[in-house]
N, C-alpha and C positions, 0 to 999 in steps of 0.2 A: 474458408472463413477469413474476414478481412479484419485486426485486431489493430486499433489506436493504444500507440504504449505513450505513459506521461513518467518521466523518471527514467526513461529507457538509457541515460549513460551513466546512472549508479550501478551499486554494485548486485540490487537485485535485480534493477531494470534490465541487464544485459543479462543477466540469465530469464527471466522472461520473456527476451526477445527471444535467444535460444534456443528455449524451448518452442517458442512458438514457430517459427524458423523449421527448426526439424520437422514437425509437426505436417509441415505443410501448408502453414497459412500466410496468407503476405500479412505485413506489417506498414505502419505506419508511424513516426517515432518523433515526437518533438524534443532537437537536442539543440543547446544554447552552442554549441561547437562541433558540428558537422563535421570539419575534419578528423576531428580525434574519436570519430563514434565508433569504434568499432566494425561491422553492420551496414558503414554508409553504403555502400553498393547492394545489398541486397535487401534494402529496404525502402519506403517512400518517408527520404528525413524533411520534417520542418523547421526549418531555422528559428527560432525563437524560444521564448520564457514562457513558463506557467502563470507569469503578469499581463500576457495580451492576449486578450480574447481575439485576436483576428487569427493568429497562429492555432489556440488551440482550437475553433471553429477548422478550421484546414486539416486539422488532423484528425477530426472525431470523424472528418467529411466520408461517408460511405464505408462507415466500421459496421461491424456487426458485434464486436463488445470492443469493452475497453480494459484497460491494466493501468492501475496509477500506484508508483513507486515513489510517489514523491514524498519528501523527508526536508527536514532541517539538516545543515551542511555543517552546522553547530551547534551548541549548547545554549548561544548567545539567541535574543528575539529572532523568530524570523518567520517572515508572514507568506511562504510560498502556499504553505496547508489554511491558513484562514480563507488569502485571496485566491488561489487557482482552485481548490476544490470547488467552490461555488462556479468556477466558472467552465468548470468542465460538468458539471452539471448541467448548467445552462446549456452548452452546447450540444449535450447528448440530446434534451430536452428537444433542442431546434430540432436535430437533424433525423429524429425519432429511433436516437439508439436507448435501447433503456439496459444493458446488462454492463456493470463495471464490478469486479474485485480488486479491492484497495489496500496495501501496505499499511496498517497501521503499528500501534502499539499496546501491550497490558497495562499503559498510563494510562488507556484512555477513560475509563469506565472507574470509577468507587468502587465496584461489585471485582475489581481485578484480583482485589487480596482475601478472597473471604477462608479461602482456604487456605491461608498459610496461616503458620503459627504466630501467634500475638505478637511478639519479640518482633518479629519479621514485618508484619503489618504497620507496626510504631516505627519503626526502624523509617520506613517507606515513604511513610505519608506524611509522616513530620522528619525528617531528614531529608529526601533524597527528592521527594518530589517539591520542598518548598527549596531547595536550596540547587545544587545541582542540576536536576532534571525540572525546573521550573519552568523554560523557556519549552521546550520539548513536547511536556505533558501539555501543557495550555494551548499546545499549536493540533493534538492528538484530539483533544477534546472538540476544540473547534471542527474537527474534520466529522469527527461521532456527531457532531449538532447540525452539520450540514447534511451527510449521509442519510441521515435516520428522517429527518423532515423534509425529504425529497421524492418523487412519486419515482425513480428508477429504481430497479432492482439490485440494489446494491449487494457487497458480503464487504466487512470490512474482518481481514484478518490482523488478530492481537497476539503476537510473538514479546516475551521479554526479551533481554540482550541477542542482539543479531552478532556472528561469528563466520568468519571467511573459508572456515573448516568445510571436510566432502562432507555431502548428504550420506546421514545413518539409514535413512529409508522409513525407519519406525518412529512414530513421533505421538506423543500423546494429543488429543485432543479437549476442549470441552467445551461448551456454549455457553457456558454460567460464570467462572471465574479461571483463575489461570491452574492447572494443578499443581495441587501441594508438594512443594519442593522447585517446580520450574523455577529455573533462572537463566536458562538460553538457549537456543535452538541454531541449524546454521541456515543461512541465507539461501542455500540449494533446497533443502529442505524446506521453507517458506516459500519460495518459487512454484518449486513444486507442488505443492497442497493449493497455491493460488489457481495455478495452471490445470488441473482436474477438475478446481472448484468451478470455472467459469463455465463446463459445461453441463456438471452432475450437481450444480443449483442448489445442495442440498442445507445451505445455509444464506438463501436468498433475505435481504434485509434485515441481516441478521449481524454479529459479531460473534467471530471465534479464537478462542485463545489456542496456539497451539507451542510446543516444550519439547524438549526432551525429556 
C-alpha cells in the first residue's frame, strides 16, 4: 500500500509514518523542511506547504490512502486546516484516491461535551473555547465542514489534550461525544487507532472521539 502523509514532520505525523514504515508500505510525505524530516531517505518527500495545491497534487499522486496530521503550530489564527484541507481533498478527488483519516479535535463538534458534567461543559464553551482555544476550535470546525461535505471516505479522529507520553494500548472509544471524564490521551495512542482505522473502515465518514 502506497500512503500520502500531510503533517508528517509533527509530532503525530512521524509516528504515522512509523508506523506505516514498519508496516511495510512506502510513503509519501509533504514536509516544509526535507532536511530535518526525519524519514527523508526512506520515504518519497515533497518539498512544500499544505498552501500549494501543486505539491500537495505530487503527493496524493498514486496513494492508495491518505493520513492528514495537520494542526495549528499555535493558539494564534491560522489557516493551514481551513485552506489545505480543501485542498487535499481536491486532489484526492483528481487522482481518484478516496480513503483519508484525519487528526482532528473534541473542539470540533457541540455534541463533544454532552457527556461531561455541567460545571465542565460551562467551563469549556464559554471560557476555553471563546478565549484561549478560539483560534484552534474555528480552524477544527472548518476541517468537520470540509470533511463531512466531501464525497471521499473520510474518518476524522477527536482526541481532547494530545501528550508526548508512551502509548497505554487501552483507550476509550465513542462516536457520539467524548467520554465522561476524558481529558487527554497520548499521541501514540491516537496514531495508532488512526493507523488500524485506515484499513478496518469501521468509522468511515464518520467522527470519533477517543481518551483515556
Amino acid at each position: 500500500m502506497h500512503i500520502a502523509i500531510f503533517g508528517a514532520s509533527g509530532a503525530t505525523g512521524k509516528l504515522l509514518t512509523e508506523l506505516s514504515l514498519a508496516a511495510g508500505y512506502s510513503v509519501a510525505a509533504l514536509v516544509r523542511r526535507p532536511a530535518l524530516f526525519p524519514f527523508a531517505d526512506r520515504v518519497r518527500v515533497v518539498e512544500g506547504d499544505a498552501y500549494s495545491r501543486e505539491a500537495i497534487a505530487s503527493t496524493v499522486a498514486g496513494a492508495d490512502a491518505v493520513f492528514s496530521a495537520l494542526g495549528a503550530r499555535s493558539l494564534g489564527k491560522d489557516e493551514v486546516l481551513e485552506r489545505g484541507v480543501p485542498l487535499i481533498v481536491e486532489a484526492m478527488m483528481a487522482a481518484g484516491v478516496s480513503r483519508i483519516v484525519a487528526l482532528g479535535s473534541s473542539g470540533a463538534l457541540d455534541s463533544a461535551l454532552d457527556k461531561q458534567p455541567a460545571w465542565r461543559r460551562w467551563l469549556v464553551e464559554h471560557l476555553v473555547y471563546t478565549t484561549l482555544l478560539k483560534w484552534p476550535v474555528h480552524a477544527q470546525r472548518a476541517q468537520w465542514a470540509t470533511l463531512s461535505a466531501s464525497a471521499v471516505d473520510w474518518t476524522m479522529v477527536l482526541p481532547p489534550m494530545l501528550t508526548n507520553s508512551a502509548a497505554r494500548g487501552k483507550i476509550r472509544v465513542d462516536g457520539d461525544a467524548l467520554p465522561r471524564g476524558g481529558s487527554g490521551i497520548s499521541r501514540a495512542d491516537v496514531a495508532d487507532f488512526m493507523f488500524r482505522e485506515l484499513t478496518a473502515r469501521e468509522w468511515v465518514r464518520k467522527g470519533v472521539y477517543l481518551c483515556w
